[in-house]
N, C-alpha and C positions, 0 to 999 in steps of 0.2 A: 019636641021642645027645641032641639037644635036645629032643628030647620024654618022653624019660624025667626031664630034668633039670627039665623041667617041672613033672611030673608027683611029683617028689620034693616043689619048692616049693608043688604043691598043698596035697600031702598034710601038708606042715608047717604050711600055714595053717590048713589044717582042722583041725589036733590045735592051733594056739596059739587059733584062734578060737573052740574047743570050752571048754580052760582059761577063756576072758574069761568068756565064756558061762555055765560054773558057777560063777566067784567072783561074776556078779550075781547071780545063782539066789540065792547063798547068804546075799548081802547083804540080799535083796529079803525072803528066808521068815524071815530071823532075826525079825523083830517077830512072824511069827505063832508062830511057836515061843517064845519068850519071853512073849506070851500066854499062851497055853497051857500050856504048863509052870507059869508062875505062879499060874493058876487052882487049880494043886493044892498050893499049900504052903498052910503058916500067914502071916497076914498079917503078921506077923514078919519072917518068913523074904525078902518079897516085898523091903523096901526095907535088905536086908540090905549091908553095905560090908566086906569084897569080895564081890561077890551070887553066890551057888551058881547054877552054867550046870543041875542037875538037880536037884527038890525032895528033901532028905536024908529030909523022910518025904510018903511021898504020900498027899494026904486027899480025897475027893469031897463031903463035908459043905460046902461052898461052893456048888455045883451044886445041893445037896439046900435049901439054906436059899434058893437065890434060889428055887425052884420053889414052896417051902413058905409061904414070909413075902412073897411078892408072886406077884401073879397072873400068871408068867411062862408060860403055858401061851396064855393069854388074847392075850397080848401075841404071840407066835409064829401063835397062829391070825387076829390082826389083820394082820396084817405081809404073813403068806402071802396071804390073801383082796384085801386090799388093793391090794397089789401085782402080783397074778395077773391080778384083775378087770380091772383099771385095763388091765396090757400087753394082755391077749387084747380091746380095745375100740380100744384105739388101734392095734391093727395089723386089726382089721376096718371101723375109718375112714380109719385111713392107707391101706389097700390101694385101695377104694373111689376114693379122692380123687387119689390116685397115679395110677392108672388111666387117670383120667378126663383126669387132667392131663396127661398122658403120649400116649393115644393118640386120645382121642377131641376134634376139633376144632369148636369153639363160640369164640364173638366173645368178645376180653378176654381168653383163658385165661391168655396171658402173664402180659397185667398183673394178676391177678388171682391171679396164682401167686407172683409178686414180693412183691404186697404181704401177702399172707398167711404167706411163707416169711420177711418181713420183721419179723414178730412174735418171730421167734427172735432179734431183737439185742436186745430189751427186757427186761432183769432181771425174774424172777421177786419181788423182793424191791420192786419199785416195785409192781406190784397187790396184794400180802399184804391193805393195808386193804379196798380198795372188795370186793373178792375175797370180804372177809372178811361186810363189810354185805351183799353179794347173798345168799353161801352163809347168813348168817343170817335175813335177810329171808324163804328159801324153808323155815326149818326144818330144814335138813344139819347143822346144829353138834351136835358126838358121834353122828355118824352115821356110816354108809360112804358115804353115796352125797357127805356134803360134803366124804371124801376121796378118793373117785375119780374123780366127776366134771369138776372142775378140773383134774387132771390127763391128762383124756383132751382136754382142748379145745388141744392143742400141736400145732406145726406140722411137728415132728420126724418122725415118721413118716412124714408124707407128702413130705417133703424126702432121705429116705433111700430109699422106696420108689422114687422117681418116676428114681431113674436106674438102678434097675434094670429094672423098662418099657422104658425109651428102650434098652439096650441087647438088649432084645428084638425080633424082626426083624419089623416090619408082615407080611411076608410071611402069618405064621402066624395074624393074625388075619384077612387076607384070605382065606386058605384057610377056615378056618372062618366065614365068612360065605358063601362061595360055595357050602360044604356045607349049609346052610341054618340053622349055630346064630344063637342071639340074643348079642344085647350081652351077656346076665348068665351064658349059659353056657360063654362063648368067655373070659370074663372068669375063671369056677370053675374050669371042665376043661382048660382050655390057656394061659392065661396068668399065673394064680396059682403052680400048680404049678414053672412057670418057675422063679420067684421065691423062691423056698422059701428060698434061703441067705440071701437076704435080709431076711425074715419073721425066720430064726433068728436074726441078728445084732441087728438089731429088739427083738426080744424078749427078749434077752441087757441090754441096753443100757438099753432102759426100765423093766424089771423091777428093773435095781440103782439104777436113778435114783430111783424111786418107795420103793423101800425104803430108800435112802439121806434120803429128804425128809423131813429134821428139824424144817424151819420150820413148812412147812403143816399137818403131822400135827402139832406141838404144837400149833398156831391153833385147829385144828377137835375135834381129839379130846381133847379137857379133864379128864373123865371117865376115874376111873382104870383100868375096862374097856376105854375106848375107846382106847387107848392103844396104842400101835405098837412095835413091840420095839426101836426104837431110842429110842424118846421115853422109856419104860417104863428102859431101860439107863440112858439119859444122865440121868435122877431117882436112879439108886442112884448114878453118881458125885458129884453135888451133896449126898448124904446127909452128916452131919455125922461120922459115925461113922465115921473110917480106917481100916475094914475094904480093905486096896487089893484082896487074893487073891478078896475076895467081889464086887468089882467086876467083875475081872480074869474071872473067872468067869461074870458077866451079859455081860460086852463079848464073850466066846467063843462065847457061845448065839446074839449078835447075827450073829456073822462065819462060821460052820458054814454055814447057810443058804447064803449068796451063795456058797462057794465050792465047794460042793455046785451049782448054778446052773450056775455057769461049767466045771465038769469034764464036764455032762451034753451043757450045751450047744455045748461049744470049736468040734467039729467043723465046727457052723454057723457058729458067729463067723468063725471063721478061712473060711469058705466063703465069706461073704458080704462078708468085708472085700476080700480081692483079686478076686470076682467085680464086683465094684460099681464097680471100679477099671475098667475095659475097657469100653468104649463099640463094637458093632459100627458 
């Protein structure tokens, strides 16, 4: 009797915890549906009182003028490349450095994993200047490599990386030394592979950080080519012209991308957030 009456209060939590669960859902997408939606009215209609919840006429000419009248094509293939380059570098130094930090023992590692994983308390907005004097110094300004190389030198990676290693079992790299591989192939074939959810979480995370980074890409990429699709967006909102729908419209081109990203990639995110979590 008591376990059915259990088993009722379960099942009540689970149906009122499911209700919580989609009134945040709902809370949460309304901005991007309100986005979106507004990308396709008349700029009228956008800041309209009482505001229509669905555009009375739907126009794609907003889409068509930001493509047309600004090199938004340009700006999406900066963004992509940019931000792609950047993650697939930092997680083949982060894995590297992880690695190294993690299983193989050499004098200082400790302290030299501290003070390096200590670089992550220092605002990114205290170096912008000298940052900026080196990257000019070598020639990167309106470049890609003065926007991705800076951003590969972070200590994040291999701070995320490095406890998924640790909870990887020595065991298996012993076996595979006993077998006769080396440091670099016990590191590709059997230890990397490990790590995979963690690589995907990784790459989830730095890929929207990099494309979210408004500062440095407006610093470096000055040049109206060189320009990144969020630096490229955030100039149509400063335009003089209260066009809001044709804003509204660049800001949706910006926010597609990332959440294309995170639907391919969930699986691993969420893989490697609770795997990362358990230390054997």
């Amino acid at each position: 009797m008591s376990k059915s009456k259990n088993k009722k209060k379960m099942e009540r939590f689970d149906v009122i915890s499911n209700v919580i669960i989609f009134i945040f859902a709902i809370f949460n997408l309304f901005p991007l549906y309100w986005l979106f939606t507004s990308s396709l009215k008349n700029s009228s209609d956008v800041v309209k009182m009482p505001p229509d919840w669905w555009p009375t006429t739907v126009t794609f000419s907003n889409y068509v003028d930001v493509f047309q009248s600004q090199p938004a094509l340009r700006w999406v293939f900066n963004s992509v490349f940019v931000s792609g380059a950047t993650t697939v570098l930092v997680i083949v130094v982060g894995a590297m450095a992880a690695y190294a930090f993690s299983k193989i023992t050499f004098k200082g590692s400790n302290i030299i994993f501290i003070i390096f994983v200590s670089s992550l308390m220092i605002p990114k907005e205290i170096m912008i200047v000298p940052l900026f004097r080196i990257t000019q110094q070598f020639g990167m300004v309106n470049s890609y490599s003065g926007m991705i190389w800076p951003n590969v030198a972070t200590a994040f990676g291999v701070f995320l990386l490095k406890g998924f290693f640790d909870a990887t079992p020595n065991a298996l790299r012993e076996a595979a030394r006993i077998d006769g591989a080396g440091e670099w192939k016990t590191f590709m074939q059997i230890m990397l592979p490990i790590v995979k959810p963690g690589i995907g979480a990784l790459f989830i995370l730095n890929f929207v950080q990099v494309w979210n980074d408004y500062l440095w890409q407006s610093v470096v990429g000055q040049e109206k080519n060189m320009k990144t699709l969020m630096v490229g967006t955030a100039t149509l909102m400063q335009d003089l012209n209260p066009n809001f729908a044709y804003k509204m419209a660049g800001a949706t081109v910006a926010a597609i991308p990332m959440l294309l990203i995170f639907i391919l990639f969930q699986r691993y995110f969420t893989q490697g957030m609770t795997a990362g979590a358990v230390k054997e």
